[in-house]
LOMIVO-989736 format. One record per residue (C-alpha): z, x, y. Coordinates in pm, whole numbers, plus 32768, in hexadecimal, padded with zeros to 4 digits. Example, Ala and Ser with C-alpha at 12.3 -4.5 7.8 and 13.67 -1.06 7.14 Angstrom:
// LOMIVO-989736
830C84CE7E3E
82CA85577F96
// end
This chain:
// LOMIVO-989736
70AA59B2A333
6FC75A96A402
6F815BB4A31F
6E6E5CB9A2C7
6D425BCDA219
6DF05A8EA283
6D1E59A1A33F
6D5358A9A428
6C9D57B1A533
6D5157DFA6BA
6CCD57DEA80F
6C5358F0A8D5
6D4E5919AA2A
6CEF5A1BAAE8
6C0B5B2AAADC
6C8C5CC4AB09
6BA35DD8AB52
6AD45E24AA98
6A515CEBAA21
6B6E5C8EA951
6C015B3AA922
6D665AF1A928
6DFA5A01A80E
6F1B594FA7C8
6F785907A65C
70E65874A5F1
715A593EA738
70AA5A7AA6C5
6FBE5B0BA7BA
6E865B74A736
6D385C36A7E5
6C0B5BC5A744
6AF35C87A769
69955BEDA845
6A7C5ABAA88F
6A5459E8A9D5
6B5E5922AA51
6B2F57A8AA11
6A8957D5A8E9
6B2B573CA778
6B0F5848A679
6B1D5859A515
6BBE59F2A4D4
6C2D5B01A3F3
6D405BD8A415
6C9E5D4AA429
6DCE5DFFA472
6F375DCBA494
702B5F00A4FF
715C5E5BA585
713B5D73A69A
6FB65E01A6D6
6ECD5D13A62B
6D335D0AA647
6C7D5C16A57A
6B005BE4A596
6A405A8AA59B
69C259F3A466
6987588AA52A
69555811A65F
69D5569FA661
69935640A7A8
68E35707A8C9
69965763AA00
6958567CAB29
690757C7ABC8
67DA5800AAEE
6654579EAAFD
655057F4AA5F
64DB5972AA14
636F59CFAA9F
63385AACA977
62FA5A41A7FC
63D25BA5A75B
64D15B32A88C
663E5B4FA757
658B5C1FA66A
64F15D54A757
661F5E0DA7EA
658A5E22A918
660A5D06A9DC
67695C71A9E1
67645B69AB15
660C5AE1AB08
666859A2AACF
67455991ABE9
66DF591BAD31
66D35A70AE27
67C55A01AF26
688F59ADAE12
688E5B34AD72
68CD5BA8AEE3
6A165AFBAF10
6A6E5B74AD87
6A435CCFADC3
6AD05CB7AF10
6C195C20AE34
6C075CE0AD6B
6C335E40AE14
6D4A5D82AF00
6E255D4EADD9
6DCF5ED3AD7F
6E4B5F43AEB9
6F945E35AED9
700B5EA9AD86
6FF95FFEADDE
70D15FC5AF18
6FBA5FEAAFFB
6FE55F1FB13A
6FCF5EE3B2A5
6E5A5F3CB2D7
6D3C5E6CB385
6C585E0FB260
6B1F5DCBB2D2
6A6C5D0FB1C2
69575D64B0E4
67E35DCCB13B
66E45D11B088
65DC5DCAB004
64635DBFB0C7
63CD5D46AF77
647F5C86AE59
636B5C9BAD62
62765DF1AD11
633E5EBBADF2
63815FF4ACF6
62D06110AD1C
630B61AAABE3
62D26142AA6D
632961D0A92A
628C6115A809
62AC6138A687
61BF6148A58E
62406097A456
61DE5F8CA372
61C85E2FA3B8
623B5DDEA27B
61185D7EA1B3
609F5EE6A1BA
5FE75EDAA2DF
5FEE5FC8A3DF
60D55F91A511
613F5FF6A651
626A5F51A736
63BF5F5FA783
64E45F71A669
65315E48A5F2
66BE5E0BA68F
67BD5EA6A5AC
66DE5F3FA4D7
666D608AA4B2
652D608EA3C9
64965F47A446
638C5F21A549
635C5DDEA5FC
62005DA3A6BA
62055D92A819
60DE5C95A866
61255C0AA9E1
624F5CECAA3A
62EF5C56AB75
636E5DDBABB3
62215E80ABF1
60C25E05AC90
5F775DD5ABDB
5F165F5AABD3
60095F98AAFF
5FD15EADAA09
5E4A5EF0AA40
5E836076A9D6
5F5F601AA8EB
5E7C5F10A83E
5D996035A848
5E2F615EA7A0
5EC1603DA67C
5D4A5FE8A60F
5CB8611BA622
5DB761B8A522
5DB66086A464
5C5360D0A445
5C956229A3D0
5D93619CA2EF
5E7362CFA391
5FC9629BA2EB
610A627CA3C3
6231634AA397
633662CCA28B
647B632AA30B
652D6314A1BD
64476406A118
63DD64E0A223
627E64B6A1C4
613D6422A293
60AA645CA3E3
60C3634FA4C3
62156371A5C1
622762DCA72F
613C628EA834
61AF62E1A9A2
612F6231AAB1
618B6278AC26
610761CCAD56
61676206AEB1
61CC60DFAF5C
61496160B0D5
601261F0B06B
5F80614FAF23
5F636285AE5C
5F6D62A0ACF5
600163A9AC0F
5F9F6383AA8E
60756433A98E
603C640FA824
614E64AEA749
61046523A5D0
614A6602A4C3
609C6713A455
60616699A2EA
5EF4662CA32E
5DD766BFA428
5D6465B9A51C
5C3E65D4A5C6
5C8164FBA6FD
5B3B6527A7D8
5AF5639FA78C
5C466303A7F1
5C0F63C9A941
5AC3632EA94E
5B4A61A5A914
5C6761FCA9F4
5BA0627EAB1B
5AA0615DAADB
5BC36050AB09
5BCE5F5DAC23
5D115FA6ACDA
5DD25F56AE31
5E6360BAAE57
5DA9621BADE7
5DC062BBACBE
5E166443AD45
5E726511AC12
5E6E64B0AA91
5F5E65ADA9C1
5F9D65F3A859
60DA666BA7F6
616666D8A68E
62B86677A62A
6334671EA4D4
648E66CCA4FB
653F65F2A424
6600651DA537
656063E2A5BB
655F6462A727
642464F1A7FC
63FF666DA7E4
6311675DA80A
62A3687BA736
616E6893A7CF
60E167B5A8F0
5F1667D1A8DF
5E7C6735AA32
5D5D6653A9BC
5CD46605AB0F
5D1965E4AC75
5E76667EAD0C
5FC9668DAC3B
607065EAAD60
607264C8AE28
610864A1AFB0
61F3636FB01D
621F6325B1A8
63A762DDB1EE
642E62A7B35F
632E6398B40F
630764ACB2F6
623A6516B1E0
62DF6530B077
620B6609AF65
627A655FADDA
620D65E0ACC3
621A6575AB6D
637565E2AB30
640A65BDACB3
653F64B8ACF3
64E863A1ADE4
6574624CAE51
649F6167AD54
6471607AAE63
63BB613AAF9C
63F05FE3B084
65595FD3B032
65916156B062
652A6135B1BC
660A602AB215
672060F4B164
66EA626CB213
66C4619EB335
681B6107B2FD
68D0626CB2C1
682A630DB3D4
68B761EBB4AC
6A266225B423
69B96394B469
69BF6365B5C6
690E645DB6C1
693D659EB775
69CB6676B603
6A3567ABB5FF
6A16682AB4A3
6A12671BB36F
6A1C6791B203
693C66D9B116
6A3866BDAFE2
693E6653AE6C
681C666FAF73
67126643AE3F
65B66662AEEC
6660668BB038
65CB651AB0B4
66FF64E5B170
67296636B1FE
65C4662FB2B2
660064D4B33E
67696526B3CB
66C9667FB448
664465F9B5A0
67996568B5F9
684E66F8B5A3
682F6803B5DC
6881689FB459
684C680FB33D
68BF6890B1D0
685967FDB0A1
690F685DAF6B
68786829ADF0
68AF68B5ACC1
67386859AC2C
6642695BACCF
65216891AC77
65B56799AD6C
65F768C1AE74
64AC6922AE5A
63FC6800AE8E
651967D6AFEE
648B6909B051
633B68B3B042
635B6767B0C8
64066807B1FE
630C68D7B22F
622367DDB22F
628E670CB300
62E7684DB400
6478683AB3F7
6501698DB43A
667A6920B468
66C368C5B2DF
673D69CCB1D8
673C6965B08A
68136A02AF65
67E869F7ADF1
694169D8AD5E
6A74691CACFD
6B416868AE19
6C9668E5AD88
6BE26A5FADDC
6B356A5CAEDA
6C2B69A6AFC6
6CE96ADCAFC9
6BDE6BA1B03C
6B986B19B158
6C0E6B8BB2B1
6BB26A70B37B
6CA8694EB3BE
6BE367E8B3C6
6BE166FDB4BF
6B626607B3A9
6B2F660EB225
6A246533B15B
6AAB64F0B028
69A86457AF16
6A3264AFADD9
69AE6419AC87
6A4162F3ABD9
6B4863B3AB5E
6BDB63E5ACC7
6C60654AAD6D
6D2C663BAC6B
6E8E6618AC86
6EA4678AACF3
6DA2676FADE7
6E546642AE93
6F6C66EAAEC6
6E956831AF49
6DDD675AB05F
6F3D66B4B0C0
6FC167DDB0C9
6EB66857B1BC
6F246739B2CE
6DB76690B328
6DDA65A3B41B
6CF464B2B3A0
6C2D6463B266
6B146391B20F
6B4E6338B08B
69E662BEAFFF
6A53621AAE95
697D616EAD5E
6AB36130ACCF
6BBB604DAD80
6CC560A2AC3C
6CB7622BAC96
6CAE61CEAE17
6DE26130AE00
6EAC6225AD5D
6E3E6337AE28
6EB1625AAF61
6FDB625BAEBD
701D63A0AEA1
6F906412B046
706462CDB0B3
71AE6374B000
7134648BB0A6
7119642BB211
6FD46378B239
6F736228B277
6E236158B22E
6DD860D9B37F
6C616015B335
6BE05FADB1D6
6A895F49B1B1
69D85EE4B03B
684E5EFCB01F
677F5E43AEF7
66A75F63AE93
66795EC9AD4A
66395D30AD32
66815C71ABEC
674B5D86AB70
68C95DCBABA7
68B85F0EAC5C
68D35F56ADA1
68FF6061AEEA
6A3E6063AFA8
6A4B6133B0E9
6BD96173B188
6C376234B2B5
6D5762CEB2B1
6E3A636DB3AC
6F6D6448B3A3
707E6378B406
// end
């Protein structure tokens, strides 16, 4: 009997977005958590509310035919990989699947689907990195990636397939130097060390480097060394900037009470389709720079050319905006963070745009305060999708066409729903792999009023 605690051995089917395996035991179907299909599992029930069952794997009996082996030695413990042990080609046609089923389930039908975009680079291409410092275990310092599932555990990250060798290289770096100073890392538990993340960013077009060491205030560092064994490192890219920012708050995300530049500039500049981007520390980018060009270029080509006026709906930095803004001639971004405005504007001036306007404020809002009527709306909401109420504000507004940018297929497809009951169609569907060996990915849709 398939109850709470029970366990059983069955055979992984199918796999569902987002990296969930579908189960059959004594008829019962059951998602198991980090399953592949093929695979023989040993499981325990997790959860059991009615017909909805999740189990998690205890054993795995027999690998899938679909697997090989993992180019990482933390590849099941560190969380952050799911698919590297499946052949690329093979993760392609999963997610591809996967957001197919999404969008039949939902109703969603009668569009060209035009495949998925592999990504430039299927190993170091992020951009971004946000390690932990924690203990290894035996007490000695540490600094990775949480280990998967868990929220106190660090797992090293010696030869990441995720990120090239400067990041490890910087990384190596800070983690002997404070083991050195026998520095103490942050426990979250009891609030009390020093120790909290290390941010690294590197721009994929140009090679430079952004350092960003996060800590509490508890202890006084003086940090005039690390600078010195971080400048003196041998590196691909270019360290630019080297930051130390203190984080007092008791959640385990990156904040800043106070941000001190160490040396160099507190920014960094990525090259995307023509244009200059300014990121700092705290700006929101595509992690993979290669990948973001080949999707902007995609959503500028459902764009089309010759625009009157487009709004920009969850514009974020406004990266979007200023690539669509040579094909319009109006473009309004709309976002409710204004440190994200702010850094649109400035990138827009930078790069000498004078046909974008950017607005700090919530979509439901600010739609009504517009007076222009769009030829086109961007949508790029988070993973969350567009508001109810603001759905039914922009179909109530009549666009002719929208561009729908999604990183998750599940909210995608219900918001189709709703602007297909409505009196729009998806006409072209096109996935792109912005993140390999992970389940996530892009989906771009055009869609037209019927």
């Amino acid at each position: 009997m398939v109850k709470k605690g029970s366990i059983h051995t069955a055979t992984i089917t199918d796999t569902v977005f987002p990296n969930k395996g579908v189960a059959y035991v004594d008829g019962q179907r059951i998602i198991v958590h980090d399953g592949l299909e093929g695979q023989r599992v040993r499981i325990k029930v997790t959860k059991k509310r009615g017909e909805k069952v999740e189990a998690r794997i205890l054993d795995i009996l027999e690998k899938s035919p679909l697997e090989k082996e993992a180019a990482c030695a933390q590849f099941g413990t560190c969380g952050g990989c799911t698919y590297l042990n499946v052949p690329y080609e093979t993760q392609l046609e999963i997610k591809s699947r996967q957001v197919l089923k999404l969008l039949a389930d939902a109703g969603i039908q009668g569009f060209d689907f035009l495949g998925i975009q592999p990504s430039p680079n299927i190993t170091g291409y992020r951009n971004k990195m946000e390690y932990t410092f924690g203990d290894s275990g035996d007490g000695t310092l540490t600094l990775g990636l949480h280990k998967k599932r868990m929220r106190y555990e660090v797992s090293p990250v010696t030869g990441c397939q995720l990120v090239d060798e400067d990041f490890l290289s910087i990384l190596n770096a800070v983690l002997a130097y404070f083991r050195a100073a026998k520095v103490p890392f942050y426990h979250k538990k009891s609030h009390q060390g020093v120790l909290r993340h290390l941010v690294i960013r590197k721009a994929g077009t140009t090679g430079e480097i952004l350092v960003n060491l996060i800590t509490t205030s508890q202890q006084k560092l003086e940090l005039g060394e690390l600078v010195d064994a971080l400048l003196q490192l041998t590196l691909a890219g270019s360290i630019k900037g080297i930051l130390h920012t203190i984080n007092d708050g008791r959640a385990d995300t990156i904040q800043a009470d106070a941000v001190h530049l160490l040396w160099g500039k507190d920014c960094i500049t990525e090259a995307i389709l023509g244009l200059t981007f300014r990121i700092t520390a705290f700006s929101f980018f595509q992690t993979n720079s290669h990948g973001a060009q080949e999707l902007f270029a995609l959503v500028r080509g459902f764009a089309g050319e010759n625009l009157g006026v487009v709004f920009d709906l969850y514009c974020g930095t406004g990266t979007i905006a200023q690539i669509i803004s040579p094909q319009a001639e109006k473009v309004i971004g709309i976002e409710i963070v204004p440190e994200a405005i702010e850094a649109a504007r400035q990138n827009a001036k930078l790069n000498r745009l004078d046909n974008c306007r950017f607005i700090v404020g919530d979509v439901l809002t600010e739609l009504d305060n517009l007076i222009e009527q769009p030829d086109l709306v961007i949508l790029d909401p988070p993973r969350s999708g567009i508001h109810p109420k603001a759905l039914q504000k922009l179909i109530a507004s009549a666009p002719p066409r929208l561009v729908y940018v999604s990183c998750q297929p599940v909210s995608l497809a219900r918001d189709l729903q709703v602007l297909t009951e409505s009196g729009y169609r998806a006409v072209k569907v096109k996935c792109v792999d912005m993140f390999p060996h992970t389940p996530h990915v892009e989906t771009v849709a055009l869609i037209c009023k019927a």
